[in-house]
C-alpha positions in Angstrom: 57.0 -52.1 -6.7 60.7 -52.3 -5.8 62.8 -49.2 -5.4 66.1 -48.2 -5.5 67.9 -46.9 -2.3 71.2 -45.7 -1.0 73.9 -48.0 0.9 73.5 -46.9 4.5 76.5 -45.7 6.6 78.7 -47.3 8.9 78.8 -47.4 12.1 80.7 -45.0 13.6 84.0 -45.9 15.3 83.3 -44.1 18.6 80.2 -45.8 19.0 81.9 -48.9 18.6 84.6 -48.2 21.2 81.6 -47.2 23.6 79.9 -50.5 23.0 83.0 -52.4 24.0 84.2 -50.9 26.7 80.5 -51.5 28.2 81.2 -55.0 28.2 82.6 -56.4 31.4 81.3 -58.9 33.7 80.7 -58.2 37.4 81.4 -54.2 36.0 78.9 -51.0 36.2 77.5 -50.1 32.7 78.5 -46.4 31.8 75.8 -44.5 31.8 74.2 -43.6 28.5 74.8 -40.6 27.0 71.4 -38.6 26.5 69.1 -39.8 23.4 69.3 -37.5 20.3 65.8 -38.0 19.9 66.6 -38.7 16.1 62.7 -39.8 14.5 62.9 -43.3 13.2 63.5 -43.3 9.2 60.1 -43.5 6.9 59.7 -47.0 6.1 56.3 -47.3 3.7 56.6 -44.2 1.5 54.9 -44.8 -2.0 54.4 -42.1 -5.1 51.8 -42.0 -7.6 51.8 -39.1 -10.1 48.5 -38.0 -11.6 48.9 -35.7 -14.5 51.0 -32.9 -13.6 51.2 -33.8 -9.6 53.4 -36.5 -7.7 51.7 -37.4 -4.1 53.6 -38.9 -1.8 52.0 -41.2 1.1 53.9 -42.6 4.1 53.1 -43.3 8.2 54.6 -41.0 10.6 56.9 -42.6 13.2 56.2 -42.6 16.6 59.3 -44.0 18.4 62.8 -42.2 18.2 65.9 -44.4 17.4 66.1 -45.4 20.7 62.8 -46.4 20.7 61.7 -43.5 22.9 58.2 -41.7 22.0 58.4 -39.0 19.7 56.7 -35.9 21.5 55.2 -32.8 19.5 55.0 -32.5 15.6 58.1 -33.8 13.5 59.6 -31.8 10.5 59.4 -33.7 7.4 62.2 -32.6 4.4 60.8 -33.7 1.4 63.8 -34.1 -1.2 64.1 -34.7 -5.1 66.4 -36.3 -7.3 66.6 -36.7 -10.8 67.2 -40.5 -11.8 69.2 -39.0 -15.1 72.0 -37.4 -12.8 72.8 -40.6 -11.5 72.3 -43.9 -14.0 73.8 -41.1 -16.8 77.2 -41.8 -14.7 79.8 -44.0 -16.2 83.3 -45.4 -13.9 82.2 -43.5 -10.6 78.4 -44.1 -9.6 78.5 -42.7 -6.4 75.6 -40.4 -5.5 76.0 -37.1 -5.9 74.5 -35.1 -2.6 74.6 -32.1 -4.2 72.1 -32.5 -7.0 69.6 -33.3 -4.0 66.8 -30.7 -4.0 64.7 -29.9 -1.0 61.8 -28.5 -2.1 59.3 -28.5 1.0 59.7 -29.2 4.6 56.7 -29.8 6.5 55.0 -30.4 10.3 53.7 -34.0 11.0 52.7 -35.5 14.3 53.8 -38.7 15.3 52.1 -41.8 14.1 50.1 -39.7 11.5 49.2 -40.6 7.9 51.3 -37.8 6.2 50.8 -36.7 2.5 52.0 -34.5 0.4 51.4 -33.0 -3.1 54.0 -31.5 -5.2 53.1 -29.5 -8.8 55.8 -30.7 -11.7 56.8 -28.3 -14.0 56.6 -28.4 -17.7 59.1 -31.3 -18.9 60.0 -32.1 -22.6 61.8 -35.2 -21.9 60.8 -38.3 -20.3 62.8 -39.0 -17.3 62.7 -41.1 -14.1 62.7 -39.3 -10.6 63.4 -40.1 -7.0 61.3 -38.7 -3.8 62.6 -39.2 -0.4 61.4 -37.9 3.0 63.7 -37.3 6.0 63.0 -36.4 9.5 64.6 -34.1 11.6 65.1 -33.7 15.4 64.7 -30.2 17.2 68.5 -29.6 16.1 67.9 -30.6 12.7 70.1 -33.4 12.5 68.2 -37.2 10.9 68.8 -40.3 11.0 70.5 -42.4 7.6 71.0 -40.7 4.5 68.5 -38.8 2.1 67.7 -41.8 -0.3 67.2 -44.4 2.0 63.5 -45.4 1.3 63.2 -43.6 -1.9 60.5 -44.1 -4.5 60.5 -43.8 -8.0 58.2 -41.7 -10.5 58.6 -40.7 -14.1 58.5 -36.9 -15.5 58.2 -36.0 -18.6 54.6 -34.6 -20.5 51.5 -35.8 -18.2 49.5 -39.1 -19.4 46.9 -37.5 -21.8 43.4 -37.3 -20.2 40.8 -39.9 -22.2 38.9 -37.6 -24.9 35.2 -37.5 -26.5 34.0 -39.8 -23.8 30.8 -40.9 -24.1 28.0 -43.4 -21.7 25.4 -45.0 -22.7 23.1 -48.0 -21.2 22.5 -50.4 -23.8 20.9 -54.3 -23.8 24.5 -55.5 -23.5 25.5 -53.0 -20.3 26.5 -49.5 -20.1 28.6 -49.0 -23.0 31.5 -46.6 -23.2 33.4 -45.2 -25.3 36.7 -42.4 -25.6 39.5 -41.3 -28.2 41.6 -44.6 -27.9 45.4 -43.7 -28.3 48.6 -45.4 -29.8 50.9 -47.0 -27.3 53.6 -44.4 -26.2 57.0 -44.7 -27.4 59.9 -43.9 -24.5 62.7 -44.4 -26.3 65.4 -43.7 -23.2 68.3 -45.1 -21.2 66.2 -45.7 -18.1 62.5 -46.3 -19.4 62.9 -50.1 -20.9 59.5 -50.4 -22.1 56.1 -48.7 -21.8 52.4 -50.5 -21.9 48.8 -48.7 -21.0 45.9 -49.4 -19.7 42.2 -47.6 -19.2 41.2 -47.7 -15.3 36.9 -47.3 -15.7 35.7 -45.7 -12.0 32.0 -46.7 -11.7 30.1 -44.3 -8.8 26.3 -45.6 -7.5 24.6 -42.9 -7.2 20.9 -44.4 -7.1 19.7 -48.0 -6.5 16.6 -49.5 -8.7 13.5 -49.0 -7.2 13.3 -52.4 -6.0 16.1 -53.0 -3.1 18.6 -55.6 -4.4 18.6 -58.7 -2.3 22.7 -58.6 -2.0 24.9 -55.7 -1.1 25.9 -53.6 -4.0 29.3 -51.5 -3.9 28.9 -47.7 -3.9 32.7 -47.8 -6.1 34.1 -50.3 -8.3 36.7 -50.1 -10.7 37.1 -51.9 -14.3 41.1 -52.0 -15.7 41.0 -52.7 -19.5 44.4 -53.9 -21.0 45.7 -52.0 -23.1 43.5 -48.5 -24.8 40.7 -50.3 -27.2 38.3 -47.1 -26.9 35.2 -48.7 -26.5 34.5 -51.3 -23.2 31.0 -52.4 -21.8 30.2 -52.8 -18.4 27.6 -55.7 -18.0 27.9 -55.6 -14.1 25.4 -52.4 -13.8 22.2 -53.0 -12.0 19.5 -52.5 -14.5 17.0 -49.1 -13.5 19.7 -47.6 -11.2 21.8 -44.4 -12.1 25.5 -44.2 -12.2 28.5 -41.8 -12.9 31.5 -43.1 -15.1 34.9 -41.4 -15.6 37.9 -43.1 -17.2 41.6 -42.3 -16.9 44.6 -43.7 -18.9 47.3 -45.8 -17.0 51.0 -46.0 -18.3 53.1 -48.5 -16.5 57.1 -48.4 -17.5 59.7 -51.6 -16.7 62.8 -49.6 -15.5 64.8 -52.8 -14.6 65.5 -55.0 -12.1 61.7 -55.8 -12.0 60.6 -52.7 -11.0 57.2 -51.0 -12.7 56.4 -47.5 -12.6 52.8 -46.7 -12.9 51.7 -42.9 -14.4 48.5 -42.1 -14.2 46.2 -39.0 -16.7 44.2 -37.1 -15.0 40.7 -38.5 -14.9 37.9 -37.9 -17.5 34.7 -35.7 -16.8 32.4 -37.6 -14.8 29.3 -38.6 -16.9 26.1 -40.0 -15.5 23.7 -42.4 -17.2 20.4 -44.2 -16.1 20.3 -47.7 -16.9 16.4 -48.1 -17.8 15.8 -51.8 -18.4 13.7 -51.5 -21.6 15.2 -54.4 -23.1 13.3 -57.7 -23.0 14.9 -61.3 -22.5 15.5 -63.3 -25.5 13.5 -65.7 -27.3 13.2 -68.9 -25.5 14.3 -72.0 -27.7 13.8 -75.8 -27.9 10.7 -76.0 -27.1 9.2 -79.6 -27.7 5.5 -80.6 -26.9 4.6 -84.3 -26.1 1.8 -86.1 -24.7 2.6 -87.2 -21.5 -0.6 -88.8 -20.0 -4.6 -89.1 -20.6 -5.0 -85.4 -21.8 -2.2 -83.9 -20.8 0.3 -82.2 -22.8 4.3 -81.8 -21.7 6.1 -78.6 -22.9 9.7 -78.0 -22.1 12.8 -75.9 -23.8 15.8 -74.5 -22.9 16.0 -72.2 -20.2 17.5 -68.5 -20.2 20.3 -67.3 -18.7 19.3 -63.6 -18.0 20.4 -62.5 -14.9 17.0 -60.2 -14.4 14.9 -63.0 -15.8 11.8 -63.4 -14.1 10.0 -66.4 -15.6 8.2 -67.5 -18.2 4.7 -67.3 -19.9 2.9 -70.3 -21.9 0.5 -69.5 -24.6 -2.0 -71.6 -26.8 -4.3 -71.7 -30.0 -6.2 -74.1 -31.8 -6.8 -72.4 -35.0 -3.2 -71.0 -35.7 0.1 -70.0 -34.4 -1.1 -66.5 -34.4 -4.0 -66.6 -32.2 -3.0 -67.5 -29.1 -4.6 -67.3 -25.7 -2.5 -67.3 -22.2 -2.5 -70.4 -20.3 -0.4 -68.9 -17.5 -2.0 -66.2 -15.4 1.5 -65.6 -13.5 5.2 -66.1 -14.9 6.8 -69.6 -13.9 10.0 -70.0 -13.0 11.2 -73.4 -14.7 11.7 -74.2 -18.4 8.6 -77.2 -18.4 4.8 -77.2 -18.2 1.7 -79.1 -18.1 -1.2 -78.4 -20.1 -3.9 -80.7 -18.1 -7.0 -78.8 -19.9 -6.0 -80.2 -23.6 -9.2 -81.7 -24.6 -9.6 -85.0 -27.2 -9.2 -85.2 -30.6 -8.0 -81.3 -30.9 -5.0 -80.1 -32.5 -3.1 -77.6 -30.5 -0.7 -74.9 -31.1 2.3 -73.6 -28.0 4.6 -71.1 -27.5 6.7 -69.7 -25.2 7.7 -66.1 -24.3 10.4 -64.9 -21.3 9.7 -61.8 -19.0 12.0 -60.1 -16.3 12.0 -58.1 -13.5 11.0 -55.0 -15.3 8.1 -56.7 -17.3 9.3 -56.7 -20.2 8.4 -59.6 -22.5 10.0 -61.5 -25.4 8.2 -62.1 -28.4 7.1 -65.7 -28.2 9.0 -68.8 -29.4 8.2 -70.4 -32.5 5.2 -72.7 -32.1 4.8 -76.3 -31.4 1.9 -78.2 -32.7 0.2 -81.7 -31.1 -3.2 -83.1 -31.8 -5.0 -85.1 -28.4 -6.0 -88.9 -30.2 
């Protein structure tokens, strides 16, 4: 995401003079006046506002201007600026220093991951925002300008939290389902366009009894385009347990191809125990020919269950409905020879499909051949 900064400063004059009159060949340098020990400008800070909070992330320096160590913690000034006190500006756009508010300063020490966590208050009015950071030496004096490196959030009411969620495991997946709302409407000078999305967090909390032959992930996020209320999630091991929250993403185009993402505060966390008690589905196709001296070739279609174990052949010679089981254990490819056919008897065949959790499909519709 792009952000907007501040046009840095000039160089100042003096230190121009200084640099030249340094130059001479076959002359002694001037010695170097002593280092202000000025911390290095934050270079990676990023915002993200959930709800009612903005948190801002960014890595700690650890050299000085002059690229000298940065000893002890560094004070961090973390400032805010609203985005309507400057794009409201007509003939002079200049920034105005003065609307700058400082509302924390903080300790950091050098090369740390810093953070910090600031509590908006109650705003009517969509808005954009700018958060910068600036570092101070022991005198308090920094190096650039305040919105140098500034990122971009939005005020404005917090994203409403998804309501009336519920989980459940179904044969499809673990279906779930929340009060789905209408696309926001920002009508505003800086907010071009809104669109939402549903972020679905998916915690493991308990494998299937049976150890999964690959690695599963303990967290995995789902994004859904858009807020359709209802997704399913056909990724879940089957006869594990899992917690689900959801939370509703807005993402606004301020210009110049920069996206703003606002996040709701997430769901209740709801678990649900996916109990495979759902059996594969009816195999199809199946065709019966004679392939040799009493022998009998079955094949069909195969299944495409992920949990699907194999399948089991069964046969009659009375009627469809009386049927005795050829296979003592499940076999894993959609074919089959029936060697113990015996001569001048009509058979009947079907097919059933069983997974990992033995449960069994009703069997296939029969197939009928008579041994000459």
């Amino acid at each position: 995401m792009m952000s907007r900064s501040a046009t840095a400063s000039s160089i100042p004059a003096a230190l121009i003079v200084a640099l030249l009159a340094s130059i001479g060949c076959g002359q002694p340098s001037i010695p170097l006046p002593p280092s202000l020990n000025l911390p290095r400008p934050v270079e990676n800070l990023t915002a993200q506002r959930t709800g009612d909070t903005v948190t801002l992330h960014w890595t700690m320096p650890k050299e000085t201007t002059d690229k000298l160590p940065l000893k002890g913690p560094v004070q961090a000034e973390i400032w805010f600026y609203d985005i309507r006190q400057f794009y409201g500006c007509h003939s002079d756009c200049s920034y105005d220093l003065h609307s700058l508010r400082r509302i924390a300063v903080q300790s950091f020490a050098p090369a740390s991951q810093a953070s910090f966590t600031y509590t908006l208050p109650a705003q009517a009015n969509y808005a954009g925002q700018f958060w910068s950071v600036r570092l101070l030496n022991k005198a308090g004096r920094f190096a650039g300008i305040p919105l140098v490196g500034s990122v971009e959030t939005i005020g404005g009411p917090a994203v409403p939290t998804p309501a009336a969620v519920t989980v459940t495991s179904t044969a499809a997946g673990v279906h779930l389902t929340w009060a789905a709302q209408p696309n926001l409407n920002m009508p505003d000078d800086i907010i071009k366009s809104t669109t939402q999305s549903i972020l679905v967090h998916r915690s493991l909390i308990a494998l299937p009894p049976t150890k999964p032959a690959k690695p599963v992930p303990t967290d995995m996020d789902l994004v859904i385009n858009g807020d359709p209320g209802t997704a399913i999630d056909n990724t879940a091991l089957w006869n594990a347990q899992y917690s689900y929250s959801i939370q509703r993403i807005y993402t606004s185009y301020v210009g110049n191809d920069t996206y703003i993402k606002t996040n709701s505060l997430p769901s209740v966390s709801i678990t649900v125990a996916t109990k495979d008690i759902y059996p594969p589905a009816v195999p199809t196709g199946l065709a019966v020919v004679l392939a040799a001296t009493n022998t009998i070739e079955l094949s069909w279609l195969p299944n495409t269950e992920p949990d699907l174990t194999g399948y089991i052949v069964y046969r009659s010679t009375a009627t469809s409905t009386h049927l005795t089981r050829l296979t003592t254990a499940p076999i894993t490819v959609p074919s089959f020879q029936d060697a113990t056919a015996a001569p001048a008897t009509q058979y009947f065949y079907c097919i059933s499909a069983i997974d990992t959790s033995d449960n069994e499909s009703p069997c296939s519709a029969s197939e009928t051949i008579t041994l000459p």
